[in-house]
N, C-alpha and C positions, 0 to 999 in steps of 0.2 A: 564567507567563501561561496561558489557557486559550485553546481552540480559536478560538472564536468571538471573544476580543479579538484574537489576531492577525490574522484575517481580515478585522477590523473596522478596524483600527489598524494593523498590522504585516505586510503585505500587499503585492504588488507586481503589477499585474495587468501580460499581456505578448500578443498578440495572434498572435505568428509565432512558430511555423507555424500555430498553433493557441491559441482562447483559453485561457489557464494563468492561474493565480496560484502565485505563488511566496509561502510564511510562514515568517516566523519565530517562534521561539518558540511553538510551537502546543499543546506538552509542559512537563509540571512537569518537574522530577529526578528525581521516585519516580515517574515515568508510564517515564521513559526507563532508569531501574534496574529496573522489571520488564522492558521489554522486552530490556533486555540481560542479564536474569540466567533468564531464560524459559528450561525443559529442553526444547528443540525436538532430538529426536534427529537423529543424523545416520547417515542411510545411503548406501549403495555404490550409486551411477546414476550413469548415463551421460545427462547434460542432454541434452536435443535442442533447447534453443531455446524450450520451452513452461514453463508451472507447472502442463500435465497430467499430469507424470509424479505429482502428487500424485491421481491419481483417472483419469486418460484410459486408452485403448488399450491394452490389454496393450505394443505394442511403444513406447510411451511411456514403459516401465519398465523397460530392457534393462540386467540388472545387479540387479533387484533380488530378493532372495531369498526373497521370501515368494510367488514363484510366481504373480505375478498380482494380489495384494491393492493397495490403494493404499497407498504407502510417507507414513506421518507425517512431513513435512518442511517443516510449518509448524504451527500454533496458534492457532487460532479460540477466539476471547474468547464463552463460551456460558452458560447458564443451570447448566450443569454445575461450569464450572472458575473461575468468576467470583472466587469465592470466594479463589481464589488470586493475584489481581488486583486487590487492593482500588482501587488507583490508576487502573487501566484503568476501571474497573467506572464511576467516576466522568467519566472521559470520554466512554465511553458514555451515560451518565447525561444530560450536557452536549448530546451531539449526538440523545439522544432531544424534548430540550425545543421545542417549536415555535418558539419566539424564535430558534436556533439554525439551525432545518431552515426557515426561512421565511428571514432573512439571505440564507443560502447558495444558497436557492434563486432572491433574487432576482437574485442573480451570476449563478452557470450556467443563468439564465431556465429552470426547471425547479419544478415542483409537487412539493416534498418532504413536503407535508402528511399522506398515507397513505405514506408511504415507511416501511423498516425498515432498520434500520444492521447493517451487519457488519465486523465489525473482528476481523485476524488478524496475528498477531505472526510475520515471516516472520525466518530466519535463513540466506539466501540462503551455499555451501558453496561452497570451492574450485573452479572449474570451469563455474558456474553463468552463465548468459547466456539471455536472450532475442529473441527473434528480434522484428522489427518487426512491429505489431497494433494494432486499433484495440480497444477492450473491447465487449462485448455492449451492447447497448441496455437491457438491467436495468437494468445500471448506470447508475444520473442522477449521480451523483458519483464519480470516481475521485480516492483521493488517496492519494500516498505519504509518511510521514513518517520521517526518518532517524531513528539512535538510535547516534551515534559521538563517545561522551564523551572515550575518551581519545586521540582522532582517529589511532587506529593503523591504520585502514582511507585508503586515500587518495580526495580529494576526487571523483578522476576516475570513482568507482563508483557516481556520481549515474545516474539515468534518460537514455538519451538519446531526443531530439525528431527525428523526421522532417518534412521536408516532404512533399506530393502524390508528390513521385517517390521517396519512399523517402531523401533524403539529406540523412544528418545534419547535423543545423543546430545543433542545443543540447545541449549536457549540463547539466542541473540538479544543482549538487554536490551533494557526497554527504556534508553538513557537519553536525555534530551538532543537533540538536532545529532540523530544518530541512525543506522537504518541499514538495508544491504538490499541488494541487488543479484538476482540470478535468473535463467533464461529454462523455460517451460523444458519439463524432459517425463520419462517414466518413472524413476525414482527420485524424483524431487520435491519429496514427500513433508511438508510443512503443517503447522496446524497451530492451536492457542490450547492447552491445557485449562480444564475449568479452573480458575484464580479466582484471586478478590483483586477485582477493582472498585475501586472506593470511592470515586466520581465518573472518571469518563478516561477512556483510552484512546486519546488522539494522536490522528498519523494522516500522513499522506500517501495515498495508494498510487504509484504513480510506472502506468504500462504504456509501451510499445506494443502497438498492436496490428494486427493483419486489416481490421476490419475499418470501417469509415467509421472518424468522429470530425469535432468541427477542426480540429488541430494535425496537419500536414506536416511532415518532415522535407524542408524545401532548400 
């Protein structure tokens, strides 16, 4: 299936805490064997709760050994590596197309028309958690999509949903070629509770955004 049919078709919109949609099938096979076979290194940190230890604060990276530089610990899909993503490249492709960006914009009521996509293949490491946030207002679309074919990861490493007071209300499973979709607000309070993951939690992180990347909405 392709993004914009499950959104279209295969879609579950849910209001509490916050508006979400939850998709299925949003990914081919060969969309979610790159994402799983992507060489995302893995290095020595000490999570604090953010995904600035990939670029924030020096003490955002306590543990990492390059003294300061920003540790590669995820995989931005760019005009560089594309090539190596042929399947990616194509979804991208999908959510450049206006048909696509005008859809989903009529959902998360948001002007995706001059927006730019970015999409980065994360492989979330033993240890790894997020502390509860709402995302920047760049972002007009945030969504997460899973990538756990041979469901050795467990279901409970979905995203969890806060409400206003901070308490969890939802976990979105963590279920293969699965994921949801919802657009930056002040209560839109998300996060990862500390889990066990037991190899690597991969997903594809895939935004609408305000700001330039190599990727146009045209």
């Amino acid at each position: 299936m392709s993004f914009l049919k499950s959104f279209q078709t295969n879609s579950v919109h849910s209001s509490y805490p916050f508006d979400h949609w939850e998709l299925t099938r949003p990914l081919t096979d060969e969309q979610i064997k790159e994402i799983c076979e992507a060489k995302v290194p893995e290095i020595k940190i000490d999570f604090d709760g953010t995904r600035a230890v990939d670029g924030g604060a020096g003490s955002y990276r306590s543990g990492d050994p390059t003294g300061g530089k920003a540790g590669k610990i995820r995989e931005f899909v760019t005009k560089d590596n594309y090539k190596d993503y042929p399947y990616l490249k194509k979804f991208i492709d999908e959510l450049c197309k206006i048909e696509t960006a005008k859809y989903v914009g009529s959902k998360i009521k948001k002007d995706l028309s001059r927006a730019y996509v970015r999409v980065e293949i994360i492989a979330d490491r033993v240890g790894f958690w997020l502390k509860p946030h709402c995302d920047i207002k760049e972002k007009l679309m945030s969504c997460l999509l899973f990538a756990n074919p041979d469901n050795y990861e467990s279901e409970e490493l979905g995203t969890d949903f806060y409400d206003k007071n901070l308490k969890l209300v939802k976990t979105v499973p963590y279920r293969n070629n699965y994921g949801y979709a919802f657009t930056s607000g002040p209560d839109t309070w998300h996060g990862l509770e500390k889990k066990e993951i037991k190899r690597d939690r991969r997903c594809l992180q895939v935004n609408y955004v305000t700001f330039e990347t190599d990727w146009k909405v045209n």
